[in-house]
N, C-alpha and C positions, 0 to 999 in steps of 0.2 A: 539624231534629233533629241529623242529620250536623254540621252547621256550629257549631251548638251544643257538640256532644260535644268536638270540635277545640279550642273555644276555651277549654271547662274545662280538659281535659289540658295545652294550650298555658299556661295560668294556676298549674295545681298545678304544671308543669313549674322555669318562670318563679320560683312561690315556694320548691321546693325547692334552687333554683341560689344564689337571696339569700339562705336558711340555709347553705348550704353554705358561703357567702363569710363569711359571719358569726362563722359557727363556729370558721373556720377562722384567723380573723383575730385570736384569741385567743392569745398568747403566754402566758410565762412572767409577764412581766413585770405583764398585764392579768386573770391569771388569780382572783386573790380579786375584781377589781372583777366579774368574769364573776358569780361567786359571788351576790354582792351582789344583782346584777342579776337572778338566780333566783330569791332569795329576794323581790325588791319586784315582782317578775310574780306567787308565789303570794299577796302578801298582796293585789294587784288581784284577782287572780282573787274569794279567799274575799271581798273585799268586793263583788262584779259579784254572785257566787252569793249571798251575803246580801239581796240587794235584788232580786234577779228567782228565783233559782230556788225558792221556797216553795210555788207553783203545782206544779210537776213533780214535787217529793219526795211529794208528797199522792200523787201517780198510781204512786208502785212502791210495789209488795203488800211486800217484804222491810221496807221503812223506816215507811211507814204500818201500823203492825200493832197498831192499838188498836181494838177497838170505838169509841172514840168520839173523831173525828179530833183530835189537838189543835189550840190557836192557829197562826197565822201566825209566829210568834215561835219558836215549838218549830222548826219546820223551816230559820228563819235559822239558828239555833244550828247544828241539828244540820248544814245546808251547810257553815257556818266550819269546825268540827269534823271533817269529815271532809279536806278541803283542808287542813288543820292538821295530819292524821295522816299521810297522804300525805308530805309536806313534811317531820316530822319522820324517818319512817322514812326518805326518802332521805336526808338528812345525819347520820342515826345511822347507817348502812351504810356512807356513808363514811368516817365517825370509827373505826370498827371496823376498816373494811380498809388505816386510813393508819396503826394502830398501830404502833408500833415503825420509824418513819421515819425514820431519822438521817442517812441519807445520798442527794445526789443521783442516786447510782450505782443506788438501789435503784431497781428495775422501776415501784414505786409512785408514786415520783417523777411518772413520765409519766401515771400515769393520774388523780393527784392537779390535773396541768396540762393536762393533753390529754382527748382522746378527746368534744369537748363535744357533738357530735352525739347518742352513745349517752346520755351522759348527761340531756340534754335531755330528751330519748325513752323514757329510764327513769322519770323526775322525773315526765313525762306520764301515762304508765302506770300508776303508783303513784299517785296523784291518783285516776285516773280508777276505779282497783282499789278505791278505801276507798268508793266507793256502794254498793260488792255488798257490803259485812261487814255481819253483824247489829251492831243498836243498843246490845248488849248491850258489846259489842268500842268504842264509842264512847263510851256513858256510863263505862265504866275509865280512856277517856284522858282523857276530862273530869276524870276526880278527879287523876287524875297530875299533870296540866298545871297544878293550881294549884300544886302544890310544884314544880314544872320553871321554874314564870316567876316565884315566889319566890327561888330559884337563880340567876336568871337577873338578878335586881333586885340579888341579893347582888355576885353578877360586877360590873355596872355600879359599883357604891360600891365595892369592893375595887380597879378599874382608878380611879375620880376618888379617890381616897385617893390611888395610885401617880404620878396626872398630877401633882396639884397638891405632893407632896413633890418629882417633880423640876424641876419649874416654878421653885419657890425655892431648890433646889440651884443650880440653873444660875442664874440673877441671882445669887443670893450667891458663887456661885465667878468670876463676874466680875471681883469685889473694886472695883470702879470706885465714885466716887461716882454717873454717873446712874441706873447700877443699881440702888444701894440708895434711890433718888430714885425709881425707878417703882416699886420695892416698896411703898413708903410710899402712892405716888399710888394704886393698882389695890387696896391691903388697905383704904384711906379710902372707894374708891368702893364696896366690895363693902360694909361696915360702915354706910354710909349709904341704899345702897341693900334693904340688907336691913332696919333700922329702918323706912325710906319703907316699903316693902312692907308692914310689920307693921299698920301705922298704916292701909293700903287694904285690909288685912283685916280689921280692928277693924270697919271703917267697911260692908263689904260682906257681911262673913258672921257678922256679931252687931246685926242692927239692933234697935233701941230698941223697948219692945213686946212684944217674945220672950226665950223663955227658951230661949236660948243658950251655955250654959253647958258644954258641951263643943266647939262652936268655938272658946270661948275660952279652954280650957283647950289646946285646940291651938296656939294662938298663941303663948301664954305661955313653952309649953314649948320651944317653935322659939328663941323670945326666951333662955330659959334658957340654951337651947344654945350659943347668941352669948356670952355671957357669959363660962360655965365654962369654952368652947375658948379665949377671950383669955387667962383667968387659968392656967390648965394651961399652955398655951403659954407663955405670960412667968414660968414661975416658974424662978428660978435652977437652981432640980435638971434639967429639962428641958431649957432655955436653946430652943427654940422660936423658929418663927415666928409674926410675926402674919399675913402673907400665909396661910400655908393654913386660919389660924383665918377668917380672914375670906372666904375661898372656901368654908371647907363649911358656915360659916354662912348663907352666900346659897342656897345646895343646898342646906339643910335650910328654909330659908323657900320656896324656892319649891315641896320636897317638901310642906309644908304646903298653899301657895296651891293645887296640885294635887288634895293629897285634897278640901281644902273645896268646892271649882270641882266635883270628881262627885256632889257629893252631890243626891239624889234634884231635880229640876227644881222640886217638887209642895212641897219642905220650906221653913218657912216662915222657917228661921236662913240660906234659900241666896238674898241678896239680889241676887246677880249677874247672875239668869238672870232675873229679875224673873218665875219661874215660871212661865217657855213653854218650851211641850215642843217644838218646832220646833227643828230643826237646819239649817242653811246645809250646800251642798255645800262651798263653801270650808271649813267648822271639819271635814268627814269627812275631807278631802282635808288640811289642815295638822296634824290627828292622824295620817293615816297615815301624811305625809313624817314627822312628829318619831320615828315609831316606825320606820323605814326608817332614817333618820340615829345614831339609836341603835343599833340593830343592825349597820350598818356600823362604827362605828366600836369597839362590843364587839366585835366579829369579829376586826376587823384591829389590833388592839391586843392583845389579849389573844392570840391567835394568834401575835403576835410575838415573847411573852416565853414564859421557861422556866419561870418563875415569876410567882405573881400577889403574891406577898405578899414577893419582895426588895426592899429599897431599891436607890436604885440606884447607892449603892456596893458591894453585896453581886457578889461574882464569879458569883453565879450570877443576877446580873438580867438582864432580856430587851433582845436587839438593840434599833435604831432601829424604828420604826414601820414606815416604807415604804424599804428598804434599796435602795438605788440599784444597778441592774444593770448590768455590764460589757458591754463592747462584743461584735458576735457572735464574734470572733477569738478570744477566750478561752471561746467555749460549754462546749469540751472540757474546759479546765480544772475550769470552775466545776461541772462534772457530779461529780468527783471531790472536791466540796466537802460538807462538810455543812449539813444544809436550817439555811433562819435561821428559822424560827419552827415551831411543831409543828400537822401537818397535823391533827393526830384531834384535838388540840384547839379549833383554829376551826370544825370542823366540828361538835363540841358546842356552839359558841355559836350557828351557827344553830337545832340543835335546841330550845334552850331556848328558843330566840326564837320558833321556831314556834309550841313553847305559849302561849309571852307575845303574842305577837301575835293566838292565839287567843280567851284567857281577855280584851285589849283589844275586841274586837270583837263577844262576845258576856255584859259587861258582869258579868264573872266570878261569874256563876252559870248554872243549867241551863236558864236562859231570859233572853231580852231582859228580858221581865216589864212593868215600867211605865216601864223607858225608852226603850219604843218603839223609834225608829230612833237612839236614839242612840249614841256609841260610848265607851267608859268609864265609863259615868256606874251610879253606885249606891251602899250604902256598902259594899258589897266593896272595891271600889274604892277608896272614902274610908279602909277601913282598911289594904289593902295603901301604899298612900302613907304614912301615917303612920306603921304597923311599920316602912317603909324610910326613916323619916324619923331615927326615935330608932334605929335599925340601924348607921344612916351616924355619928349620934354616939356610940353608942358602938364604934365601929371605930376614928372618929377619935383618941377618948381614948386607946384600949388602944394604939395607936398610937405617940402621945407619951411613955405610962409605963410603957410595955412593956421599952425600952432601960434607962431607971431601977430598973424593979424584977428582972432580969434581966440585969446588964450582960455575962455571958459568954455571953453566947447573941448570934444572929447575925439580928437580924430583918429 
């Protein structure tokens, strides 16, 4: 028992020492990745507690508090959910206390980069705090979280509008001929790749037989959208690219292929899934990295600008992405610098993400329901994609004709 006792303490001692070293190994430099890294442990967590904890929420009196237990399903939910709120609250405290951060000198600076032990340990706590709230305090954030990962859909298309207008600044400011040669090639590939697309949706989510007639009203519309961005782009008054017509057209077909792909497993227009409700851990595990990769790079993108809606010849558009740090001889300098991206604003993208990664997980509604164990799938789902589809195009228009019908304005 003695030897025992020894070799636990000797173990917690051990793991405490490899946090410490960890922690501690976080600079300036590595500090959103740290970020990042927070948030792809909460969403393993909410997906570990989706698939084992439903047994154990049954057993506390505060959270079981129905006469008549509900599904297995009810309690996924309500785990994601509460590991959702947790998560959001801590990076909306953060967002809160990095307000007004302009400069390196300020105090906040360091706790913005530093301190990641407490922080860890907070993030813990808070997690582990959202079990004890009534369900009452959980079903509110369930409803918020649909409009927080609406927002949070809107962010994503507001930053790919921004990518792909300076994507084709920068080749066309080249002025070289291979430049305007890979413009050609990459706007060819996306224009034919989105037709192809069209054509293996036709083929997989309107089979012959069924009446389908709102898949294919989906497709059509995506198709539309291909269209109108070439001709709005090429028309004299605009003077446009085809490059970014033909980037948000591929994004808006694959926002398509997306919503159709959730639709219910059981529907008989959804020929993909050939109607098994089975899920591979690979497809749980390649949705959760796409959702992790998204959120990484909403974070660190949008965090880096001052604005999300400058072009980026506007004097008030945002830094580089990942701003290259000087060497440690100039620390002191750079302390007396001001910050390159706004701290309380990446930390509202994780928030939003928490939702959205919630509302992904538990199939945005108040229960799994009949999609089992699956992860996105319903037509909540199928319709959030599709709002974010015709969303995306018309940002893109307002976009191009925004300069023409308002030339003194600064978009």
């Amino acid at each position: 028992m003695w030897a025992a006792s020894c070799l636990a303490s000797c173990c917690a001692a051990c793991a405490c020492d490899a946090c410490r070293t960890v922690v501690s190994s976080i600079s300036r430099r590595s500090a959103r990745i740290a970020y990042c890294g927070l948030f792809a442990l909460s969403l393993i967590v909410s997906w570990i507690l989706r698939e084992v904890a439903a047994p154990l929420l049954e057993k506390i009196p505060w959270i079981n508090t129905f006469h008549e237990t509900p599904s297995r399903d009810w309690f996924q939910t309500d785990a994601v959910l509460r590991v959702s709120l947790g998560n959001f609250l801590f990076f909306t405290i953060l967002s809160v206390m990095m307000v007004g951060v302009k400069s390196q000198r300020d105090p906040r600076d360091g706790i913005h980069h530093g301190g990641w032990m407490v922080k860890v340990i907070c993030w813990f706590l808070l997690v582990v705090l959202m079990f004890f709230i009534p369900n009452e305090i959980i079903t509110f954030y369930e409803s918020i979280s649909k409009f927080g990962s609406g927002l949070f859909l809107l962010v994503q298309v507001v930053l790919l509008l921004d990518f792909v207008h300076r994507w084709n600044d920068t080749w066309v400011g080249y002025d070289e001929q291979f430049w305007y040669i890979a413009l050609f090639v990459v706007s060819l590939f996306c224009y034919l790749a989105t037709f192809v697309s069209s054509g293996f949706l036709f083929h997989w989510f309107t089979p012959s037989g069924h009446d389908c007639g709102l898949n294919t009203f989906f497709i059509v519309m995506a198709l539309i959208f291909a269209f109108v961005f070439t001709v709005v782009a090429l028309h004299p008054s605009v003077g446009g690219s085809v490059l970014p017509a033909s980037v948000i057209s591929l994004y808006c077909m694959y926002l398509c292929y997306s919503g159709l792909a959730s639709e219910p497993r059981d529907y008989e227009c959804n020929g993909l899934h050939k109607h098994s409700k089975a899920v591979s851990t690979g497809t749980l595990a390649l949705g959760l990295l796409t959702t992790v990769l998204s959120v990484v790079y909403s974070a660190v993108r949008a965090g880096s600008s001052t604005t999300l809606l400058s072009p980026p010849s506007s004097p008030r558009a945002g830094k580089p992405l990942l701003p290259l740090e000087k060497s440690d001889e100039h620390e002191e300098k750079e302390k007396a610098k001001p910050v390159t991206y706004s701290y309380s604003f990446f930390h509202i993208i994780f928030s939003l993400a928490s939702m959205y990664s919630a509302m992904l997980l538990t199939g945005w509604t108040s229960s799994v329901g009949g999609s089992g164990r699956l992860v996105d799938v319903g037509w909540s789902s199928v319709w959030v994609r599709v709002v974010t589809s015709w969303a995306t195009a018309a940002l893109f228009i307002w976009s191009l004709i925004a300069p023409v019908l308002f030339p003194d304005r600064d978009f």
